[in-house]
N, C-alpha and C positions, 0 to 999 in steps of 0.2 A: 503313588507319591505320598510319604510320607511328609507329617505336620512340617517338622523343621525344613524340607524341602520349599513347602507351601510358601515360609513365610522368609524363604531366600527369594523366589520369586515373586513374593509382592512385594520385599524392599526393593527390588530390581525395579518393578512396576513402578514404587511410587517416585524412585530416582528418578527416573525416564520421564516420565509423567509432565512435569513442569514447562520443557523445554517446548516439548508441541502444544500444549496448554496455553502456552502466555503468545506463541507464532502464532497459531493460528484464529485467539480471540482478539489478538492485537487488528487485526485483517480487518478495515471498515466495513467487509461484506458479510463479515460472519458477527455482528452486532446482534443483540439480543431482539433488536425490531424487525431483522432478518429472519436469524433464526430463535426462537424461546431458548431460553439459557438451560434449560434440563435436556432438551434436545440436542444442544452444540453441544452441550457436554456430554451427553450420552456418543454421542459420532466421534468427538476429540478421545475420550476414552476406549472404544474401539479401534480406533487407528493405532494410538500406542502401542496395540498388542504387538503391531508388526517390528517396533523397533525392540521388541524385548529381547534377542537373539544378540545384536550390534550392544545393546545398551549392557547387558550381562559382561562383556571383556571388561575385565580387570579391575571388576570391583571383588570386595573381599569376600572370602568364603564363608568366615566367621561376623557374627551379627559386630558394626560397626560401631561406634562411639555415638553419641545423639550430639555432641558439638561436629562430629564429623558430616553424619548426615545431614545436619540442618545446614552446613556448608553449602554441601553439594548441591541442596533445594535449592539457596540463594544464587548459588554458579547458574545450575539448569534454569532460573529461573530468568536470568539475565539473560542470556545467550537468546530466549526465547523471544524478549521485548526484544532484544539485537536485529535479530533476522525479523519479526514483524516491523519494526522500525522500518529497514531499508526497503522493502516492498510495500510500505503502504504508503511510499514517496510517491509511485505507480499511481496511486489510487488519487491521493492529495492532487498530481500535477492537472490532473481529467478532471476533476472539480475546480481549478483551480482556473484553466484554460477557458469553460465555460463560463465563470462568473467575470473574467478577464474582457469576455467579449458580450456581455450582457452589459455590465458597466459601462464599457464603451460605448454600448446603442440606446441609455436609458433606461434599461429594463431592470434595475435592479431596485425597482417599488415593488415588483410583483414575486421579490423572495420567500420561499418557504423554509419549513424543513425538512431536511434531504435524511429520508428513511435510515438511509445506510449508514451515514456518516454523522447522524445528529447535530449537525451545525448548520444554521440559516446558510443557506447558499441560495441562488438563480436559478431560473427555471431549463435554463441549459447546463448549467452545471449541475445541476440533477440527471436532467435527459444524458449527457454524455460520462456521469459515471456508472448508470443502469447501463447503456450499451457496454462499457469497458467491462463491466462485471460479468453481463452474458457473456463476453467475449474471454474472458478470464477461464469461465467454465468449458465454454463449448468448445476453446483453440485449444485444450488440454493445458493452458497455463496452471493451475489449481495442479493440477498429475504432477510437473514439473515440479510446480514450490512443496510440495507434499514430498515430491524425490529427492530434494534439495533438502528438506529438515532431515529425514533417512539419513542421508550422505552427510550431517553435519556430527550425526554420530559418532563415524568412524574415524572424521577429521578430527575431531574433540571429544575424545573420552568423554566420558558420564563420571569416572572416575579422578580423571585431571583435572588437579588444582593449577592455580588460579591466574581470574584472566590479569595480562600485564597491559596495565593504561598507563600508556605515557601518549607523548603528545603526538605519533603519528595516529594513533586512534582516537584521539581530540580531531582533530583535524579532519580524519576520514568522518566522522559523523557531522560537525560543520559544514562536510562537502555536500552533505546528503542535503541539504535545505537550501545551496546554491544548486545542486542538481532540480529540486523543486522550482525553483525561479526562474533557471537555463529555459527547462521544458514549458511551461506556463507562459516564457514571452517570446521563443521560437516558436510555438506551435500554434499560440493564436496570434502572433505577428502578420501574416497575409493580409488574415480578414481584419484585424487594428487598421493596418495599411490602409484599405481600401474604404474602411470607414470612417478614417482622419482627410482621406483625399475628396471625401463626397463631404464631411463638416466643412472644410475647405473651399469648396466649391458653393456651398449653401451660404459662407462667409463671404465672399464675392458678391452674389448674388442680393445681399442684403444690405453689401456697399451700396450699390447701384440701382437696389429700388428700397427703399427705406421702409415703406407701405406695406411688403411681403412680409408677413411672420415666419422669418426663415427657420427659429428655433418648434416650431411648431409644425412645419415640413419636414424637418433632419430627422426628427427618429422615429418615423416612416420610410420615409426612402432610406435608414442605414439597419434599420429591420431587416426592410426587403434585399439589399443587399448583402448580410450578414445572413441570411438563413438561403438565400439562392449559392453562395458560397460556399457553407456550411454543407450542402447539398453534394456537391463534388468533392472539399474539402475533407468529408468523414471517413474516405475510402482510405486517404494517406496516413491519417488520424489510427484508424485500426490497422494497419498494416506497420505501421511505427510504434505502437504498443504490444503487438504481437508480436515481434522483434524481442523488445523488452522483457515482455512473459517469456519469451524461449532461454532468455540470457540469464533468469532471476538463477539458475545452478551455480553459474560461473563466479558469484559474489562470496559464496560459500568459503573459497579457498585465502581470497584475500580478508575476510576477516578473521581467519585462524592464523595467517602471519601478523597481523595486527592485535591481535589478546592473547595468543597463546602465551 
């Protein structure tokens, strides 16, 4: 391999580079408290190698314009927050869920901050985005979203100019934060339910003997009914996000009709 060879394929490299760069640091699970940021980037940088085959069609032979290249950074770079954006809705709804039903039972004095995601959240909204995260890894969802950056290659040149925002891609990104809300008040709706119907009952309760300190029984009893729940609840919980991880390819197609 000659020089001028060399340095067609690290312009190639540094094209490509951006797109899995900014997917995969975007990813709440791949934070620097996670992994040390020489680390990820050491790992984000050997992954790339894989796209340099895909990522090489149809860019130019001869060394490019530096308004042209620094284009193409700004494109790869977009497209990369694009695709982290929509999957770390994923991540957002799972923390989102558990702080939904901590709020509801009281517990949300005893907020930390949640490793992954660096935002004060609950201590079930923590415990239920470390399970989603193991679950991320170990269901091969990660394989998936990793297959799904690959394939947004081929769908999206590295060389194709630019993305077209009009207002049906307004709107699909809009969608993406009612899709956050959908899943956050479907999926801890049950156990809401069943711990609005036990404050309910503690509300009766405290008609009819005034003496009782009902607000100081309720979040005990919606505890314990909120984590016996929780209990059978998890099994639907992960098999409804594993669903989701399998699906993360299939968004690929619909945002290249939407910027292309």
């Amino acid at each position: 391999m000659d020089l001028a060879e060399l340095r067609q394929w690290l312009l190639i490299y540094s094209a490509a580079l951006p797109r899995l760069l900014l997917a995969l640091a975007t990813l709440p699970l791949l934070r620097r408290q996670v992994l040390p940021g020489l680390t990820r980037n050491a790992v984000i940088f050997i992954l790339a190698l894989s796209a340099l085959p895909v990522a090489a069609a149809g860019l130019p032979a001869t060394a490019p314009s530096n308004a042209w290249l620094f284009g193409i950074l700004i494109k790869e770079a977009f497209i990369g927050l694009v695709i982290g954006y929509v999957t770390s809705v994923l991540f957002w709804a799972v923390e989102a869920i558990g702080f939904f039903i901590d709020n509801q039972r009281g517990a949300t004095m005893a907020s930390s901050l949640n490793p992954l995601t660096e935002e004060q959240t609950s201590p079930l909204g923590i415990l239920l985005s470390q399970v989603m995260t193991v679950l991320f890894f170990s269901g091969g969802g990660f394989l998936i979203y990793l297959g799904g950056i690959y394939q947004s290659y081929r769908l999206w040149p590295v060389a194709s100019f630019y993305p077209r925002l009009d207002l049906d891609a307004a709107v699909f990104f809009l969608n993406q934060l009612d899709v956050l809300m959908y899943l956050t008040v479907f999926l801890a709706g049950p156990i809401i339910v069943a711990m609005f119907l036990v404050e309910f009952g503690m509300g009766l309760i405290g008609r009819f003997s005034p003496q009782l300190n009902v607000f100081f029984l309720a979040m005990p009893v919606k505890s314990g009914l909120a984590n016996g729940l929780l209990v059978a609840y998890i099994a639907m919980l992960v098999y409804f996000f594993s669903a989701e991880f399998q699906r993360l390819s299939t968004l690929l197609p619909r945002l290249r009709s939407l910027l292309e």
